[in-house]
N, CA, C and O atoms as a GROMACS GRO file, in nm:
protein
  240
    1UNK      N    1  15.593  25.912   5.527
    1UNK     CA    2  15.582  25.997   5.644
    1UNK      C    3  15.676  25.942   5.752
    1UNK      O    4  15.652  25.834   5.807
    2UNK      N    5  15.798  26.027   5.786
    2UNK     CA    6  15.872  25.970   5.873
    2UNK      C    7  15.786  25.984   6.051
    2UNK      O    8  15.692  26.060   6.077
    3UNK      N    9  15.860  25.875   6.158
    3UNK     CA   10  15.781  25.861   6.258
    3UNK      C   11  15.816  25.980   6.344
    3UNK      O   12  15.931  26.019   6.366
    4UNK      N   13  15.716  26.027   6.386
    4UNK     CA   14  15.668  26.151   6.479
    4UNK      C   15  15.799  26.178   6.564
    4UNK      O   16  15.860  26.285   6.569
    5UNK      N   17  15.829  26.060   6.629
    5UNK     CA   18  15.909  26.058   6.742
    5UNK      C   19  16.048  26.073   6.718
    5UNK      O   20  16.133  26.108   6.799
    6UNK      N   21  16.063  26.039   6.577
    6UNK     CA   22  16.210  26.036   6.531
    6UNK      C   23  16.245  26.192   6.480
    6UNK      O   24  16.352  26.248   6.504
    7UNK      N   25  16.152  26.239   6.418
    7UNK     CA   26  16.143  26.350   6.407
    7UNK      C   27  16.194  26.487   6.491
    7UNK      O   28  16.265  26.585   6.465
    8UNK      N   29  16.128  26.445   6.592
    8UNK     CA   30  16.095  26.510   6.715
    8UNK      C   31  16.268  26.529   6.808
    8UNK      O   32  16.338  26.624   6.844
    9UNK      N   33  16.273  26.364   6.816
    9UNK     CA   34  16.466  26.381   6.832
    9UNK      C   35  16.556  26.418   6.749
    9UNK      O   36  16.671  26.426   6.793
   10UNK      N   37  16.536  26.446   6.628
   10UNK     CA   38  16.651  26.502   6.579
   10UNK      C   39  16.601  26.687   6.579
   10UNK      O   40  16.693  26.767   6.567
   11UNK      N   41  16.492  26.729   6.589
   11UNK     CA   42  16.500  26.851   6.648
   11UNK      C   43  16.524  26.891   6.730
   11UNK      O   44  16.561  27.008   6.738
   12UNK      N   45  16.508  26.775   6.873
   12UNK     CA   46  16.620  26.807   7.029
   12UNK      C   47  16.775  26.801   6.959
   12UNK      O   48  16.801  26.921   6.962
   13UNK      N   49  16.850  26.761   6.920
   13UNK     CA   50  16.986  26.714   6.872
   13UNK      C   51  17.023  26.824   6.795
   13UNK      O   52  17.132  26.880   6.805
   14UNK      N   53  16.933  26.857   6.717
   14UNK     CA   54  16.930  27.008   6.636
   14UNK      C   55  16.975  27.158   6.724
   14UNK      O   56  17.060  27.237   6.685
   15UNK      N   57  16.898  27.169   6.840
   15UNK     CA   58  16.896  27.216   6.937
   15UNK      C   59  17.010  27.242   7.015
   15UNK      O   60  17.079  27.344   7.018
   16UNK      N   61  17.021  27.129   7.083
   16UNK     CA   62  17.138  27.098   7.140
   16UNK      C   63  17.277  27.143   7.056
   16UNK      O   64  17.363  27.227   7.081
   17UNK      N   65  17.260  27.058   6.955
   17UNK     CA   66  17.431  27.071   6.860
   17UNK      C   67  17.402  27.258   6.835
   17UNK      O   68  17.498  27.320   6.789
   18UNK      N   69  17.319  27.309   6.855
   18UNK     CA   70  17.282  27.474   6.816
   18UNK      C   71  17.429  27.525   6.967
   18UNK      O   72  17.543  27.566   6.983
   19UNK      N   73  17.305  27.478   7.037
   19UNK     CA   74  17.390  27.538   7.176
   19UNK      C   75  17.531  27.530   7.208
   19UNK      O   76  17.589  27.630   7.251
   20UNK      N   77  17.596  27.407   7.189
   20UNK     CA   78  17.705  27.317   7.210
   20UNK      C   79  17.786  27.408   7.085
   20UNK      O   80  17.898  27.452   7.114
   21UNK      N   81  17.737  27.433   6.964
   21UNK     CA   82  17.856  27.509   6.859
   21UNK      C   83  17.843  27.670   6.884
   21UNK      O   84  17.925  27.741   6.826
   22UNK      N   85  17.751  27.726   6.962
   22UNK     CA   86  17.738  27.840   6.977
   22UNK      C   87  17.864  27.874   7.147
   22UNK      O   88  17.942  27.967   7.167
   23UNK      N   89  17.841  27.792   7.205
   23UNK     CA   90  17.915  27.786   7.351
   23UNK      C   91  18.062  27.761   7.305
   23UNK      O   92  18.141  27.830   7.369
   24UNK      N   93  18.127  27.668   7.194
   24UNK     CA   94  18.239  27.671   7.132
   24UNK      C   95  18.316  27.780   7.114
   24UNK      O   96  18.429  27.815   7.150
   25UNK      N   97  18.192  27.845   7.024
   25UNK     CA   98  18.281  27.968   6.987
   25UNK      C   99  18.290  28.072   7.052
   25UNK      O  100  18.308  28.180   6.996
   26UNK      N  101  18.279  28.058   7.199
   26UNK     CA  102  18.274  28.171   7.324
   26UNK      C  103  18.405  28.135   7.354
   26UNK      O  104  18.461  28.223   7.418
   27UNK      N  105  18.478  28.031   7.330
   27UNK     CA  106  18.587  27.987   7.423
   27UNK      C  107  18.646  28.043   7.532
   27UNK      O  108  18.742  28.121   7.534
   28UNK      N  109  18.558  27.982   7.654
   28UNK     CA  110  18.532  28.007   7.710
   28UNK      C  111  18.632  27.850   7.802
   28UNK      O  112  18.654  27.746   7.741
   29UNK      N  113  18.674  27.872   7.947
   29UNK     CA  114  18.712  27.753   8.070
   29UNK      C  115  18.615  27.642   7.993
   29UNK      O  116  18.669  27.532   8.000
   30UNK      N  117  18.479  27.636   7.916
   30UNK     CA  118  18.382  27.511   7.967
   30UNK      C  119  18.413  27.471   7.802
   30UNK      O  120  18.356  27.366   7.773
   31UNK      N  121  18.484  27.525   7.700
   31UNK     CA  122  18.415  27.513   7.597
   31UNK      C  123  18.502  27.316   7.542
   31UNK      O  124  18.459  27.242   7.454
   32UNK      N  125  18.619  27.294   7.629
   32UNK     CA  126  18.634  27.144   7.591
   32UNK      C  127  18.502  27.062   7.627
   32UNK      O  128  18.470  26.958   7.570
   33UNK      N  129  18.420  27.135   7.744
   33UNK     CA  130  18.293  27.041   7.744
   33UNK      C  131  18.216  27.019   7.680
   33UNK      O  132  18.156  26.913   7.661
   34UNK      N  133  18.199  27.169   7.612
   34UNK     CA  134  18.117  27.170   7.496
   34UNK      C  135  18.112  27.080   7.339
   34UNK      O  136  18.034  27.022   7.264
   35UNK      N  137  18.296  27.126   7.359
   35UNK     CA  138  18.367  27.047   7.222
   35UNK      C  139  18.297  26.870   7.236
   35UNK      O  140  18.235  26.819   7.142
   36UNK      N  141  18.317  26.817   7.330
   36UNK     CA  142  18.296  26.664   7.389
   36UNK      C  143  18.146  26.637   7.332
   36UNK      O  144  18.112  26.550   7.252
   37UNK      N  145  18.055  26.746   7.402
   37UNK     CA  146  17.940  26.707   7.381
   37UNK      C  147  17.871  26.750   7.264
   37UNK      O  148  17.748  26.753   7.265
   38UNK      N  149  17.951  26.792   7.140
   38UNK     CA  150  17.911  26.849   7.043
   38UNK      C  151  17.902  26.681   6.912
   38UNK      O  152  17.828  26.627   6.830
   39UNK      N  153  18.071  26.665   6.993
   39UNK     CA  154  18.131  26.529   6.909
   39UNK      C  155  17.992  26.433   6.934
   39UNK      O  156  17.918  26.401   6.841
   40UNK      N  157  17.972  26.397   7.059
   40UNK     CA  158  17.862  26.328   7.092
   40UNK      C  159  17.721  26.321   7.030
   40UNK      O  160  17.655  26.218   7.016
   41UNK      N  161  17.685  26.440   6.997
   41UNK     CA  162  17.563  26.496   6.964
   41UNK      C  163  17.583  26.408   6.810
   41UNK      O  164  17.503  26.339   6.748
   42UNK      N  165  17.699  26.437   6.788
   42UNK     CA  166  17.678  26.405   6.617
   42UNK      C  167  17.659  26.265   6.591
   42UNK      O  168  17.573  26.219   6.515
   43UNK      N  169  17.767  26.178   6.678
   43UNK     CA  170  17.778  26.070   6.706
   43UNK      C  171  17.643  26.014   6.680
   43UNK      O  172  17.625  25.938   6.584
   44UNK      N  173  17.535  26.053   6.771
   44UNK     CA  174  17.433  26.015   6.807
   44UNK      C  175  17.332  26.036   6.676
   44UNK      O  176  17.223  25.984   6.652
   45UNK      N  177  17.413  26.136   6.601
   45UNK     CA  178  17.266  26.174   6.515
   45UNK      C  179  17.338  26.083   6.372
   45UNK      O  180  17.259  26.066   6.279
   46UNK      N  181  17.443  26.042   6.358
   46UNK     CA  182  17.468  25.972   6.259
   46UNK      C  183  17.438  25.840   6.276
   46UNK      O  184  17.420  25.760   6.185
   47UNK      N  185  17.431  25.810   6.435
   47UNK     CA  186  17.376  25.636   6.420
   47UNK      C  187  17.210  25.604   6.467
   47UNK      O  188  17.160  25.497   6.501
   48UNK      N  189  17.149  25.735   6.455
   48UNK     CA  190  17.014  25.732   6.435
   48UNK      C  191  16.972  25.708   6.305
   48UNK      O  192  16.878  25.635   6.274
   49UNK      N  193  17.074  25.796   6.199
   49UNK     CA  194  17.045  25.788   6.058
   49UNK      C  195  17.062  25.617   5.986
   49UNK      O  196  16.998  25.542   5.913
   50UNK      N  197  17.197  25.620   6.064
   50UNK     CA  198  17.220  25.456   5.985
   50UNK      C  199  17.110  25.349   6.079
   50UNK      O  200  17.074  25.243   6.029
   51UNK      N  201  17.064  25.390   6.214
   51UNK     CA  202  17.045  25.268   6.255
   51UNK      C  203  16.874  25.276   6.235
   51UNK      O  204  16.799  25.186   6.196
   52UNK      N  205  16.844  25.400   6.273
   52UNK     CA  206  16.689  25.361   6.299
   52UNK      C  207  16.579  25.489   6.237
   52UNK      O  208  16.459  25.488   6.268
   53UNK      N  209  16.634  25.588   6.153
   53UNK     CA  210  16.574  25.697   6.057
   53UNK      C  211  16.519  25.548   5.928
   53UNK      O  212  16.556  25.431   5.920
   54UNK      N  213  16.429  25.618   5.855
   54UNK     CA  214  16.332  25.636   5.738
   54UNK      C  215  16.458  25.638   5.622
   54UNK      O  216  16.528  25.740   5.622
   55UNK      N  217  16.488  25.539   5.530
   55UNK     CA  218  16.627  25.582   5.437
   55UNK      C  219  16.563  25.654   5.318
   55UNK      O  220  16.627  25.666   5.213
   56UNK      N  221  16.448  25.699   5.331
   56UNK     CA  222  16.425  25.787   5.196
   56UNK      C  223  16.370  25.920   5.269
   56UNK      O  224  16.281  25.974   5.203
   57UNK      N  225  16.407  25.995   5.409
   57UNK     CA  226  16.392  26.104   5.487
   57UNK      C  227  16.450  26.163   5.494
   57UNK      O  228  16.521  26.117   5.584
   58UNK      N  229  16.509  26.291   5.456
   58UNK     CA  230  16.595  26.353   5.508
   58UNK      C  231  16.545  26.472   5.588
   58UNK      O  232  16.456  26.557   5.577
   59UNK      N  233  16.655  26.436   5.688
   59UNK     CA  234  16.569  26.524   5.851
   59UNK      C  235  16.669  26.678   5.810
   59UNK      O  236  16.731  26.665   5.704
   60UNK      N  237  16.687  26.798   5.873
   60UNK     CA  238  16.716  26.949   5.877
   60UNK      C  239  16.736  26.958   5.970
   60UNK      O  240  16.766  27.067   6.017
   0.00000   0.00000   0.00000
């Protein structure tokens, strides 16, 4: 059973990276911000996986 909380953040990140690739493809004046914080998002969700996820979990 992976932990509640970890869970829980990669469905905010889920979220987020939703918004951030949906605002991309508006290209739109904001969307290098978007681009930035999309890179970020992932950033973040790949060194959750290596650093502090469940290694037999796979999160969606």
């Amino acid at each position: 059973m992976p932990n509640e909380f970890s869970v829980k953040i990669h469905d905010y990140l889920s979220r987020k990276i939703a918004e951030a690739e949906k605002a991309v493809a508006c290209e739109d004046e904001h969307s290098p911000f978007y681009r930035g914080q999309l890179e970020e998002l992932h950033w973040m969700r790949a060194w959750l996986k290596e650093n502090v996820d469940l290694k037999d979990f796979t999160y969606y």
